[in-house]
Every structure is written in structure tokens, then in C-alpha cells.
N, C-alpha and C positions, 0 to 999 in steps of 0.2 A: 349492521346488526345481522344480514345474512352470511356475514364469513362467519362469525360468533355461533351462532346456530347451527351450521354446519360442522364447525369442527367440537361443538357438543353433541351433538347425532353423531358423528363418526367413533365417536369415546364408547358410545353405547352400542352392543351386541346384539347381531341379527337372532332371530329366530332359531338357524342354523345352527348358530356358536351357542345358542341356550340350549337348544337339546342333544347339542355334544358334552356339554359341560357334562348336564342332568344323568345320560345314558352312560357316563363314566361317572360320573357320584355313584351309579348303582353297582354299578360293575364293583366299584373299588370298598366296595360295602359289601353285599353277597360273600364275593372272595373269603375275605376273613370274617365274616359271620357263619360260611361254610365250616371252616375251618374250626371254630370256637364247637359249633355245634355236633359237627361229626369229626372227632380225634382221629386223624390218621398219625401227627406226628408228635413229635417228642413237643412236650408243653415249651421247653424255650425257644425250640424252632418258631412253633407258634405264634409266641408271644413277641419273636423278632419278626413275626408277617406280617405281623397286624401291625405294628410299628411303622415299618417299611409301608403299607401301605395309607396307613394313615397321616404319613408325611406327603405322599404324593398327591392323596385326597386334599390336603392343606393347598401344594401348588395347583391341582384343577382349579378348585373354587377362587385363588387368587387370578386365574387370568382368565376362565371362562364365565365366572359371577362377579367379580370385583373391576373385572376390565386392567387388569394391572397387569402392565409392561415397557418394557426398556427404551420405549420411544420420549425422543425430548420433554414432549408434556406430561407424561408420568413421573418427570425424575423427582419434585418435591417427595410424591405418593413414598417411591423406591425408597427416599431416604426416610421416612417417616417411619417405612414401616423395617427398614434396617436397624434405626434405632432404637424400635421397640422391642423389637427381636432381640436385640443384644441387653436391654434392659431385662426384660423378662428372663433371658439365660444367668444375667448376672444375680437376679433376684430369686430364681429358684436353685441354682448352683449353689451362692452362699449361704443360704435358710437351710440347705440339706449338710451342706460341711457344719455350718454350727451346730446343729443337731447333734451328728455325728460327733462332736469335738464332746459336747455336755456328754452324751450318753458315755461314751469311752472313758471320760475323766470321771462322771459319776461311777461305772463301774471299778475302775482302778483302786478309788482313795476308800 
């Protein structure tokens, strides 16, 4: 029972990697909440910063709150969440082409 216990302690994140995570959530937040609130640049720029950052904010919280990484015992997790990823891509990708398909055909006819 004490190997077991241990490599469940070892899964879970020191104090350290918690207020790394935390101190880059803010960071990565701030940034583009700057950015929204005082315009310096062109709104698409913008609008790709916050993007860009809100992707990288996605992978913080998966490996410094979620504990998720490439090591052997994460590999169910990796594919679980690989495959939701690609369901969710396939599930908002095709609701926005049909959309698109009605709206174009209703404007045509």
C-alpha cells in the first residue's frame, strides 16, 4: 500500500508548481485584459492576443492544476483528453459549416 500512496503523492503538485501555475494564470490574464481595456492596437491583432493567450492559459492549468503529462501514467488521461479535443473540434467545426451551408442556401433561393 505504501508504493500506491506514494506514486499518488508524487501525481499531486507541491506548493511550488501551485504558485507557478497561479502567478502565470495572472500573468496570462492581466496581458490581454490590458490589452481589451487600453487599445493600443488594431482590434484583430487583439483579438489574435487574446487567443494566443488563452490557448497557452488552457496548457498552464492542464499541467500545473491538472497534473497532466507525458509520463507513462498519464497516458489514459493524454488520450482521453485527445479525444475529446478532437470531438469537441469536430462538434463545433461541423455546427458552424452547417450553419453556414443553411444561411448561404437560404440566401441564394
Amino acid at each position: 500500500m505504501s508504493s500506491h500512496q506514494s506514486s499518488v503523492d508524487a501525481s499531486h503538485g507541491s506548493a511550488k508548481s501551485y504558485l507557478t501555475g497561479f502567478v502565470l494564470s495572472v500573468i496570462l490574464t492581466v496581458i490581454p485584459f490590458a490589452l481589451v481595456m487600453y487599445p493600443t492596437l488594431p482590434k484583430p491583432m487583439t483579438a489574435a492576443i487574446v487567443a494566443i493567450f488563452a490557448v497557452i492559459q488552457i496548457v498552464v492549468h492542464l499541467i500545473y492544476f491538472l497534473h497532466l503529462d507525458f509520463s507513462p501514467q498519464q497516458r489514459w488521461n493524454v488520450t482521453a483528453l485527445a479525444f475529446s479535443a478532437v470531438v469537441i473540434a469536430l462538434l463545433v467545426g461541423l455546427s458552424l459549416w452547417i450553419m453556414y451551408s443553411v444561411h448561404h442556401n437560404m440566401l441564394a433561393h
